[in-house]
C-alpha positions as CSV (number, residue, x, y, z in Angstrom):
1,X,0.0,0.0,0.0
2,X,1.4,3.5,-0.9
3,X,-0.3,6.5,1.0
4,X,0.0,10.3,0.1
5,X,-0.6,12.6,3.0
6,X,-1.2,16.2,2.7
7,X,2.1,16.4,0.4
8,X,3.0,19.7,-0.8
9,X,5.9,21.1,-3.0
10,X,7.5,24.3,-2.9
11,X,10.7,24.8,-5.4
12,X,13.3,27.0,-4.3
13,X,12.2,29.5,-6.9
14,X,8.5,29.8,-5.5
15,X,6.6,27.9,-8.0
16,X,4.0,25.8,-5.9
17,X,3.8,22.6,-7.4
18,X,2.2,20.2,-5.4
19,X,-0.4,22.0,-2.6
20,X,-2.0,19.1,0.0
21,X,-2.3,16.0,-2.2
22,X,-3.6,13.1,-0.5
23,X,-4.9,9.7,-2.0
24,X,-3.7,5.9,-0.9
25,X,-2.7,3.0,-3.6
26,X,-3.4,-0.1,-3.3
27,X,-1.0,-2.8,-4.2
28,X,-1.4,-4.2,-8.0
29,X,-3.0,-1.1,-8.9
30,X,-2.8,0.3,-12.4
31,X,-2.9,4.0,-11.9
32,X,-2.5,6.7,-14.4
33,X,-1.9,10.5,-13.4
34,X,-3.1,12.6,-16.0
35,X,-3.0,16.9,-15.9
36,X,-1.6,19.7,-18.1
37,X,2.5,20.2,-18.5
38,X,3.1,21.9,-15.0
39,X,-0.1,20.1,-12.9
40,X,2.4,18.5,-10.5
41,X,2.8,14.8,-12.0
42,X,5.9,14.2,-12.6
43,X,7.1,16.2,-9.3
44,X,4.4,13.7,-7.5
45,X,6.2,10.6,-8.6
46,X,9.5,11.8,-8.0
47,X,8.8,13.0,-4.3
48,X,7.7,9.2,-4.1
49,X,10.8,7.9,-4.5
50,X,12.7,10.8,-3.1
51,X,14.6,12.5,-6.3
52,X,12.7,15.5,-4.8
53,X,12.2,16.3,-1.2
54,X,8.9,16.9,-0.2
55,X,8.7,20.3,1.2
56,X,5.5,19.3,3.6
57,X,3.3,16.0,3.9
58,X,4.3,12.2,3.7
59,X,4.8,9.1,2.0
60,X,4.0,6.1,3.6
61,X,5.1,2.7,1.6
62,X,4.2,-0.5,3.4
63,X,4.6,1.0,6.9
64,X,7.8,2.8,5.9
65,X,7.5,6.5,5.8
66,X,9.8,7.3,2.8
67,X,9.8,11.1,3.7
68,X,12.0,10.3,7.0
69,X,13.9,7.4,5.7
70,X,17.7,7.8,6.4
71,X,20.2,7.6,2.9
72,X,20.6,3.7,3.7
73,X,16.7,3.1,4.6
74,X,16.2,5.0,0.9
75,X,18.8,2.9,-0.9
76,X,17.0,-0.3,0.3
77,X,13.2,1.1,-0.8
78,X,14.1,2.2,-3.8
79,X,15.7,-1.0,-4.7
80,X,12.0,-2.1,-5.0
81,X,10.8,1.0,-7.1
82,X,11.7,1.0,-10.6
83,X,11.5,4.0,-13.0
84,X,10.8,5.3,-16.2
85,X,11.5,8.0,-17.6
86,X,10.4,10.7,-20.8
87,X,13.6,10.7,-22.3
88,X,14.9,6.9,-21.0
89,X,17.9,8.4,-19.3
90,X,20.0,5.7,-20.8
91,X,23.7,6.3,-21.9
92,X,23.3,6.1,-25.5
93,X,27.0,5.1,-26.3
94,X,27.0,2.1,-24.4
95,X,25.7,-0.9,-25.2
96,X,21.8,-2.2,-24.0
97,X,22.5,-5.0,-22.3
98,X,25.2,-2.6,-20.1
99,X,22.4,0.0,-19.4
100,X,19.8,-3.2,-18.7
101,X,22.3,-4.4,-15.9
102,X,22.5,-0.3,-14.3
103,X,19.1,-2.0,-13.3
104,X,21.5,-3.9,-10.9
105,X,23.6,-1.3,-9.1
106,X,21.4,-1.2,-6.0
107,X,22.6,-5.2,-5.8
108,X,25.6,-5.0,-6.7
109,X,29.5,-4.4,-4.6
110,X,29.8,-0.1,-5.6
111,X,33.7,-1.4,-6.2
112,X,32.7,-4.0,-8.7
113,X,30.2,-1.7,-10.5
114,X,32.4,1.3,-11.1
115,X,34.4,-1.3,-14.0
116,X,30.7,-2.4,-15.2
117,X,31.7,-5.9,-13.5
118,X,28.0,-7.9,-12.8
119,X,27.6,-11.3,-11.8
120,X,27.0,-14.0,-14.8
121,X,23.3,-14.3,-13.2
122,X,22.7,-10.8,-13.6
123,X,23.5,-11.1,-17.2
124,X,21.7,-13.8,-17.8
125,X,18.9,-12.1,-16.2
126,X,19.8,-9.0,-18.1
127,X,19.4,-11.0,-21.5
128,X,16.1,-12.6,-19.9
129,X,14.3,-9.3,-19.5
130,X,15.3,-7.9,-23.1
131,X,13.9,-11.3,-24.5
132,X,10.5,-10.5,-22.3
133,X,10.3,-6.4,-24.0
134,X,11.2,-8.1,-27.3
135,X,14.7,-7.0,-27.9
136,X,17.3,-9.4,-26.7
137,X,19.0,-9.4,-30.4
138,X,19.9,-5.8,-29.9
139,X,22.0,-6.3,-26.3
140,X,24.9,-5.6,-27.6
141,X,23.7,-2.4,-30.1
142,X,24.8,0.8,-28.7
143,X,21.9,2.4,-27.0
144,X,21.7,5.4,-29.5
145,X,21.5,3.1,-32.9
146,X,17.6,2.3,-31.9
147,X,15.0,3.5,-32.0
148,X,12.6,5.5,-29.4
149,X,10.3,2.7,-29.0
150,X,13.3,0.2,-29.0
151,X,14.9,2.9,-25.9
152,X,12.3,3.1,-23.9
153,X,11.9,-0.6,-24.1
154,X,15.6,-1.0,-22.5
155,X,14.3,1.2,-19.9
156,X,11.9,-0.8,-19.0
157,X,13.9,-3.9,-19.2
158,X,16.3,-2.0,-16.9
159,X,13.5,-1.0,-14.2
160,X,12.9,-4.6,-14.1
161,X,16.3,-5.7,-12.9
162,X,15.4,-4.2,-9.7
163,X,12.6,-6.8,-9.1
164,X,9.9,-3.9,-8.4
165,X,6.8,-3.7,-6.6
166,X,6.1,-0.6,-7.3
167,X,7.3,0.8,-10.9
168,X,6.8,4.8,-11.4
169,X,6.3,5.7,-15.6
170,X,7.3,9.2,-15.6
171,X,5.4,10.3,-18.8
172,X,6.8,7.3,-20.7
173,X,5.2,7.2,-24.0
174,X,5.4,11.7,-24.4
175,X,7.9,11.6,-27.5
176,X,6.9,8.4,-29.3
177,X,4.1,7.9,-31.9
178,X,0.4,6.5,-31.1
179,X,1.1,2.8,-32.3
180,X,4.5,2.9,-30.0
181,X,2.9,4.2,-27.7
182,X,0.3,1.7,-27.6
183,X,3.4,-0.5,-27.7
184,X,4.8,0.6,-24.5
185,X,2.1,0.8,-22.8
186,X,1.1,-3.3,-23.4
187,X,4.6,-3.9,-21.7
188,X,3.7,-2.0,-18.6
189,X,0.3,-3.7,-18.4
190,X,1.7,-6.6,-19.1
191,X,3.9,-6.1,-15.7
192,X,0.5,-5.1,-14.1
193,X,-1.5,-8.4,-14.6
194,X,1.0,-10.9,-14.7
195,X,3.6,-10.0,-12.1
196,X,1.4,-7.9,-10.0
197,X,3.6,-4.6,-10.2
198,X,2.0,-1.9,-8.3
199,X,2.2,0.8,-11.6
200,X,1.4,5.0,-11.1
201,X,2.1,6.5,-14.6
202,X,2.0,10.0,-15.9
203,X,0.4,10.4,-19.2
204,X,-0.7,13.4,-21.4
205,X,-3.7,12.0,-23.3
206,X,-6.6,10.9,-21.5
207,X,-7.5,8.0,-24.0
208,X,-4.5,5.7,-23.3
209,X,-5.3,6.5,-19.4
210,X,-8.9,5.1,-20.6
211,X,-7.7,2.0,-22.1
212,X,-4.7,0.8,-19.6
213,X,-5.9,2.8,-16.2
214,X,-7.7,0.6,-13.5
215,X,-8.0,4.4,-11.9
216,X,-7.3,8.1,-12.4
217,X,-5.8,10.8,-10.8
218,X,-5.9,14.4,-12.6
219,X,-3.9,16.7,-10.7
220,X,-4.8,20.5,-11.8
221,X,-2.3,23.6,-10.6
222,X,-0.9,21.1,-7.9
223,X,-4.2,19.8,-6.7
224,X,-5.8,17.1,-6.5
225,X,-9.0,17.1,-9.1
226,X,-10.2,14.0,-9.8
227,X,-9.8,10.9,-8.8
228,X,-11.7,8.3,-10.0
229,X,-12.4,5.4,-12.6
230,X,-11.7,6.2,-16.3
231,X,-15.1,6.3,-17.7
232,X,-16.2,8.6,-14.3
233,X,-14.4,11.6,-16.8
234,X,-17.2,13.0,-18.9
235,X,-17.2,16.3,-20.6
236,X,-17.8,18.6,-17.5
237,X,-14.6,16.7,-15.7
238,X,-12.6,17.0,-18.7
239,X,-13.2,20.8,-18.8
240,X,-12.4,21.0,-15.4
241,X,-9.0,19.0,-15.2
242,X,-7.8,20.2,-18.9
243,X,-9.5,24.1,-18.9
244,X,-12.5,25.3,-20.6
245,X,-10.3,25.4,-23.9
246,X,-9.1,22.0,-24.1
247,X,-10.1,20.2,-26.8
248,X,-10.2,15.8,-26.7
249,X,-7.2,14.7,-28.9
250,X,-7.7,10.5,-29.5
251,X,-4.7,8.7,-29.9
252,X,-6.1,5.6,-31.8
């Protein structure tokens, strides 16, 4: 179970970007966080695993408050939380089995990984989890000779290495096309239903939240809007999480 209490952030600059958000997550949940560029989401979900400090509130992951949680307590929960990211965050001249195994650091001697040295069962496991995102015959490709799709699909092969319960999709489908996107999004409900990852992912368009989200959250200057089930957001809800302006765009 993940719990948001009353969380609030305040960058040093003055911009208010999260104000009193609360809502609680059950495990297994497929969430999807939906909101204009600047609503809050992806400052939400990386409060949750602490690549932002909160400025008030907390996060509560199975009895451990993460807000509080000492630099060694972190390191061990965030061994269990895997990310995604917009722009993959890989190091594109290495090759993808090498960034698939950075999935491993958390695991792995800080001596031994400093020379890229990993255990033969981490690479097997490496190999493994590009075979399950469809990719294994590019693990030794440089990062940077595929394509988007093909990128974010070593990203997720590399949250995976961490064995996550909870997996945080940081607007993970933004800069691909609709069929990739589709794509992408298959994988991480694939991760959903059959390993029972706990999944909160930021999206931009509300009909792929529609057709992967078991629930919505629409955060709206920071606040919490609407939460709710997918087909709960009619017209008048729309117009109230998107503006008065917004116009449905369908990505088919």
């Amino acid at each position: 179970m993940l719990k948001i209490e009353h969380l609030t952030k305040i960058y040093d600059n003055g911009v208010l970007a999260l104000d009193d958000v609360s809502f609680e997550v059950p495990d297994g949940q497929f969430v999807v966080i939906i909101g204009l560029s600047g609503s809050g989401k992806s400052t939400l979900l990386r409060c949750i695993n602490r690549l932002i400090d909160p400025t008030e509130g907390r996060i509560i992951w199975n009895g451990l408050d993460i807000t509080a949680a000492t630099d060694e307590e972190l390191r061990q929960i965030r061994r269990r939380f895997g990310m995604i990211f917009q722009h993959f965050n890989l190091v594109t001249r290495s090759k993808v089995i090498t960034n698939v195994l950075a999935g491993r650091l958390g695991y792995t001697n800080p001596m031994w990984s400093l020379v890229n040295h990993f255990s033969r069962e981490d690479k097997e496991m490496a190999l493994a989890q590009l075979e399950r995102v469809g990719i294994r015959d590019k693990a030794y490709n440089r990062a940077d000779e595929l394509s988007g799709g093909q990128q974010q699909r070593v990203g997720i092969a590399r949250a995976l290495m961490q064995n996550p319960e909870l997996m945080l999709a940081d607007e993970p489908v933004a800069s691909l096309d609709p069929a990739t996107s589709h794509s992408v999004m298959k994988y991480l409900e694939l991760l959903n239903k059959e390993d029972g990852i706990t999944i909160l992912c930021s999206l931009h368009f509300l009909s792929l939240a529609r057709a992967y989200a078991d629930r919505i959250i629409a955060l709206k200057d920071g606040r919490l809007e609407f939460d709710g089930l997918p087909d709960e957001i009619d017209d008048k809800r729309f117009k109230d999480i998107y503006g008065e302006d917004a116009v449905r765009v369908e990505i088919s």
